[in-house]
N, C-alpha and C positions, 0 to 999 in steps of 0.2 A: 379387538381394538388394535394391538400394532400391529396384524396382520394387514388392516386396512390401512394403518399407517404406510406399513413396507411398498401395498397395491398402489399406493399415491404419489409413491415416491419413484416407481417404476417408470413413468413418463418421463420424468425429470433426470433418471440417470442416463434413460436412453438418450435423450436429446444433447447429453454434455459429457455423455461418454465420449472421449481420446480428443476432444476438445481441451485448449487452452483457457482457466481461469488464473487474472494477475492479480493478489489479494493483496491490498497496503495494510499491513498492521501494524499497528502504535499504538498509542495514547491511555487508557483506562482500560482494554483490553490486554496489553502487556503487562502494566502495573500490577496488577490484581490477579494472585497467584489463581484464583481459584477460574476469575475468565481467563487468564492466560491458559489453563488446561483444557479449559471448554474450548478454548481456539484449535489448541491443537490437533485435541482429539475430533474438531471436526474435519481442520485437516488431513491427518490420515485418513478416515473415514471416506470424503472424498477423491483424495489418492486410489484409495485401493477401490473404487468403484469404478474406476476408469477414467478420471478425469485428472489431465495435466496440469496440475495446480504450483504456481509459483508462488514465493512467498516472496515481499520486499518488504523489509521492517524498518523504520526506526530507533530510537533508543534516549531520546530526551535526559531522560531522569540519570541513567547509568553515566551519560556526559556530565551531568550536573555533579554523578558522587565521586566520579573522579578526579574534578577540576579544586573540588572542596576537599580532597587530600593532599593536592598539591599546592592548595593557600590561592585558590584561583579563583575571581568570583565570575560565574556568569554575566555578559553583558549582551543583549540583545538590541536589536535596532529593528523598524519595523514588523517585530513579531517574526524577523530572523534570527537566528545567533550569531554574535561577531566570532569572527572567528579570526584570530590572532595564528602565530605559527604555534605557539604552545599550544594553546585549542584545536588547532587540528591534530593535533599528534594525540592528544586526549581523545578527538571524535573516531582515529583508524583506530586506536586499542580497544575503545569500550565500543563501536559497531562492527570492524572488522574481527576483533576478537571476542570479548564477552559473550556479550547481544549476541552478536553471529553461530559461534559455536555453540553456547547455552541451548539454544532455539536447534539447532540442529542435531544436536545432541539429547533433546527431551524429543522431538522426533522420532528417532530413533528408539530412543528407550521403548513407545509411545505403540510403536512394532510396524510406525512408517519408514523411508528408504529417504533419507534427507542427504543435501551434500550443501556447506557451507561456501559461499562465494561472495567476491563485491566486485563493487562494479568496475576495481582495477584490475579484475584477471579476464585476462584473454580481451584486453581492450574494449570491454563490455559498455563503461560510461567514459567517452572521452567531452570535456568541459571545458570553458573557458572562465576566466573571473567575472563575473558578474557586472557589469558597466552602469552607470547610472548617479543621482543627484548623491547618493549615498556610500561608504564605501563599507561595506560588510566585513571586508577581510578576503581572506581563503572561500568563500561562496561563490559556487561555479553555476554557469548556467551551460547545459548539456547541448554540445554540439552537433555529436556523432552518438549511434547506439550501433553496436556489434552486437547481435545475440546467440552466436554461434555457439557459445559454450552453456549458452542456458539451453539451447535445440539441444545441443548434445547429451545433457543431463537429462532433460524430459523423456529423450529416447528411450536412454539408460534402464527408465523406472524411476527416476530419482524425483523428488522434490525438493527444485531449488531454493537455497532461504540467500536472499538477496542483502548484503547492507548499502548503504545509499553514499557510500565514495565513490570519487570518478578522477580519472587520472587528468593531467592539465596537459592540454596541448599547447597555449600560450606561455608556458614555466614551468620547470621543474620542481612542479610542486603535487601534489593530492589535494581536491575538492571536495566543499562539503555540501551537498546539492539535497534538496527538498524531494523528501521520498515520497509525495505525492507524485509530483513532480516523474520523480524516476520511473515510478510504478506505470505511471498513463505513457511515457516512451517506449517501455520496456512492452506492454502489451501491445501497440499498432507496431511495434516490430518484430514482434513474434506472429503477428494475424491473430491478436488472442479473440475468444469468443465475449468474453465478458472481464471488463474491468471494476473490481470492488475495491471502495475506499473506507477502510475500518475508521470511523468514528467515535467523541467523544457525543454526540447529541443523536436522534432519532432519525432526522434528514430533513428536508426541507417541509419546515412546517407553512401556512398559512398565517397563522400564530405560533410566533416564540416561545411563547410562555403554556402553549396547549398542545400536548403531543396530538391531540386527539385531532388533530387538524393536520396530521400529515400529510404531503404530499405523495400518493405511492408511485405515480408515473408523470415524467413530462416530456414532451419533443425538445428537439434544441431549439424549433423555433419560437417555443413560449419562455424561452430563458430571458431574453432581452426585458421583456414586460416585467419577469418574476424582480429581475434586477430594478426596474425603473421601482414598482411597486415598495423594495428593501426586502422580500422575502427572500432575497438570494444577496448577501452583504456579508460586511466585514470577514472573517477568517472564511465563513465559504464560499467567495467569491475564487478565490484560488482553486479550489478547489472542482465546483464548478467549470473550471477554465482546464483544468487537467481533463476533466469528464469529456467536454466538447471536443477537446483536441484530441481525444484518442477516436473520436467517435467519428470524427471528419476523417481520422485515417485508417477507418476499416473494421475497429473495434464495433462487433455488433449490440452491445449496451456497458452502462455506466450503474454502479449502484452505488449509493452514500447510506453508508450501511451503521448502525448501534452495536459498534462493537462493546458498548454498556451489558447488551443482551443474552443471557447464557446461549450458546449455539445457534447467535445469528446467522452464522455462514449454511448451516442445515436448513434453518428455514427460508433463507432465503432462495439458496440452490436448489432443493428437493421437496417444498411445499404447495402450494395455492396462492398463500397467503404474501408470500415475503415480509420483512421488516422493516425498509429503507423505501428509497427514495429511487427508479429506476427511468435513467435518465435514456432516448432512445433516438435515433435518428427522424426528421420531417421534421 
């Protein structure tokens, strides 16, 4: 039996061997020590079969425990975070440091080749403040993407783990930009092969309330309907919108992936079956 596991998987490694995958991880996948090791371990795992796997993470909660030792409460504006200048100096310590090195450093343990970075080195995310009826704060919306130093890493062998600052071209200041967001620029400008978006839900169901009604494939051009219908609303409408945009610029597909799922990233990448939701160009 995992002999013909290994036989099934052999397709799928050929096909994404020395290929770029850009994986957004966050939300119940990070929290959760025990998915968070199933994550990683399926990252190394993929690493060392030959495929260039980027990591861009989040870090919600680690902002939340730092802000609440400094007497700070979170305030959020449309399902953003305000971000105040204390706030940001909160969101560089616990993604540029914690989150970042934590994750690169289990990695490693882990007996993959990880190297920590964000998106202010080497000019990786440059940002602007975010314009609009609303004022967020410090929340950048991404200008420019340099990916020079992530090319470089992958070269290397490395697997890079990403955190989602971006330096300000309008102020001297650091941005706090939507690592959905980051993850879908970061892959049309690497030419990645596959853009995955680690989720708190299963991907786009038919019904809400019925996993069993997943969506496993859609073109962009049924997205509009999916939206008119609500099957593609509120927080995954963003989401979605990352998908498409990467895929208008070269990204050969999109997944909205249960990072709920012990070793979604395995079965998605190297099965039949996948788990998500694979969103694809027509």
């Amino acid at each position: 039996m995992r002999a013909e596991i290994l036989a099934k998987a052999l397709p799928y490694i050929k096909q994404y061997s020395k290929k770029t995958v850009v994986v957004k991880y966050g939300g119940a996948a990070m929290d959760k020590a025990d998915l968070r090791e199933a994550i990683i371990d399926d990252v190394i795992l993929l690493s060392l079969v030959g495929i260039r796997l980027v990591l861009v993470h989040g870090g919600g909660p680690e902002i939340n425990t730092l802000l609440a030792r400094l007497g700070k409460e979170p305030k959020f504006i449309d399902g953003l975070r305000y971000t105040d200048e204390e706030t940001m100096e909160a969101v560089q310590m616990a993604l540029c440091g914690k989150v970042n090195k934590d994750l690169t450093a289990q990695i490693n343990r882990g007996g993959g080749k990880a190297i920590g970075l964000s998106g202010l080195d080497g000019g990786l995310f440059i940002a602007e403040r975010r314009k609009g009826k609303n004022d967020y704060g410090l929340v950048g919306d991404i200008k420019h993407t340099d990916p020079a130093i992530v090319a470089m890493a992958l070269d290397g062998g490395y697997i890079p783990v990403i955190s989602t600052v971006a330096q300000g071209s309008d102020a001297d200041t650091a941005y706090n930009i939507n690592a959905d967001t980051a993850a879908a620029e970061l892959a049309a400008s690497l030419g990645a092969e596959k853009l995955i978006l680690l989720t708190d839900v299963c991907g786009l169901l038919q019904d809400k309330d019925d996993p069993s009604t997943l969506i496993n494939e859609v073109k962009l051009s049924e997205l509009a309907a999916l939206k008119r219908n609500g099957i593609v609303s509120k927080g995954m409408i963003p989401k979605v919108d990352c998908c498409t945009d990467a895929l208008r610029r070269g990204v050969q597909s999109a997944v909205i992936l249960d990072g709920r799922a012990p070793h979604s990233l395995l079965v998605e990448m190297l099965t039949d079956e996948g788990c998500g939701t694979q969103i694809i160009g027509g």
